[in-house]
C-alpha positions as CSV (number, residue, x, y, z in Angstrom):
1,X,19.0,-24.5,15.8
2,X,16.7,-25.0,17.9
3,X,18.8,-27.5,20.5
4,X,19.3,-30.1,18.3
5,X,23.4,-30.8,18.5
6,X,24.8,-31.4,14.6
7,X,26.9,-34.5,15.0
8,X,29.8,-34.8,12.4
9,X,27.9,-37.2,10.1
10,X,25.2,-34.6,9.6
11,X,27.9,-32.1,9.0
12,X,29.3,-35.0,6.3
13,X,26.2,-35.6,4.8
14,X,25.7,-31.3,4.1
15,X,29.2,-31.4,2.7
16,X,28.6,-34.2,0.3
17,X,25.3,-32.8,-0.6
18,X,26.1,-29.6,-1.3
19,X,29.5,-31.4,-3.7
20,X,27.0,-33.5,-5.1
21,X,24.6,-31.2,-6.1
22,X,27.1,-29.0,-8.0
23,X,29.0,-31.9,-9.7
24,X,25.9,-33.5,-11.2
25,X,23.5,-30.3,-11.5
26,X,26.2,-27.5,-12.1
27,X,25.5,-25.6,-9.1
28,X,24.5,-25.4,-5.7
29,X,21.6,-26.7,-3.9
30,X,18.7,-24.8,-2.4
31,X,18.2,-24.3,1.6
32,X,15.2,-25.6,1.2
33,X,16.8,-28.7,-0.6
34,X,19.6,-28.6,1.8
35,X,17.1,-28.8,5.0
36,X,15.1,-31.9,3.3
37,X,18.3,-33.7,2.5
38,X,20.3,-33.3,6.5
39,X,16.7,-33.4,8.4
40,X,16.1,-29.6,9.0
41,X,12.8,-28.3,8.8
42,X,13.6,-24.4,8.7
43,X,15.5,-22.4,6.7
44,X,17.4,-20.4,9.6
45,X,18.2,-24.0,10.9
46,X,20.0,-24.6,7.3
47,X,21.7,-21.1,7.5
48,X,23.1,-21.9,11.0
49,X,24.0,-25.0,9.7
50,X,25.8,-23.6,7.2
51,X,27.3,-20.3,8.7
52,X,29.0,-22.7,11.0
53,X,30.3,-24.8,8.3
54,X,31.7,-21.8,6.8
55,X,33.6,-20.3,9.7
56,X,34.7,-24.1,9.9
57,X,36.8,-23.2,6.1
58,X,34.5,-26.8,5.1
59,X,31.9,-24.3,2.9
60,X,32.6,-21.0,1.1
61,X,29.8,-18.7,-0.6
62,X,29.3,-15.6,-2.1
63,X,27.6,-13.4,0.4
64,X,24.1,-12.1,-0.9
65,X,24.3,-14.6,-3.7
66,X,22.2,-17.1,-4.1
67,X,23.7,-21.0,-4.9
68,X,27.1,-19.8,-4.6
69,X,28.1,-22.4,-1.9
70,X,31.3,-24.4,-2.5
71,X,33.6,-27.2,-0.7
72,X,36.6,-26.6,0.4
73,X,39.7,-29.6,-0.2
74,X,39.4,-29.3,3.9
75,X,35.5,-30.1,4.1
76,X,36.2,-32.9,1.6
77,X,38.8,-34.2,3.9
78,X,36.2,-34.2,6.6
79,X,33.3,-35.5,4.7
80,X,35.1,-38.4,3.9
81,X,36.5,-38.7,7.1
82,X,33.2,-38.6,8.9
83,X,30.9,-40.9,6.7
């Protein structure tokens, strides 16, 4: 990602982004829309992002599918607790 350390905020901020998009819109956002939102200009920045996130247990997805991301009750804990 190209050297650019994610701090726990940032990691927040996707979390709550990603819950907020599928509570008010009914599903998940876009990479695209996720990268505009945190500050990440390319797409294999976001997927980074959010591979890490996932092996974390704070995102699941549907492999191959797209907008199937989804918080876990443990990224929740964490986006709150990070804010």
């Amino acid at each position: 990602m190209s050297g650019k350390l994610i701090t726990p905020a940032e990691d927040a901020a996707l979390i709550q982004f990603v819950r907020w998009s599928i509570s008010s819109r009914g599903y998940a956002p876009t990479y695209r829309e996720i990268g505009r939102k945190v500050g990440l200009r390319s797409s294999s920045s976001v997927h980074a992002h959010i591979e890490r996130l996932v092996d974390k247990g704070y995102l699941t997805r549907v492999a191959g599918e797209p907008r199937t991301l989804q918080t876990t009750p443990e990224g929740m804990e964490f986006a709150i607790a990070n804010n």
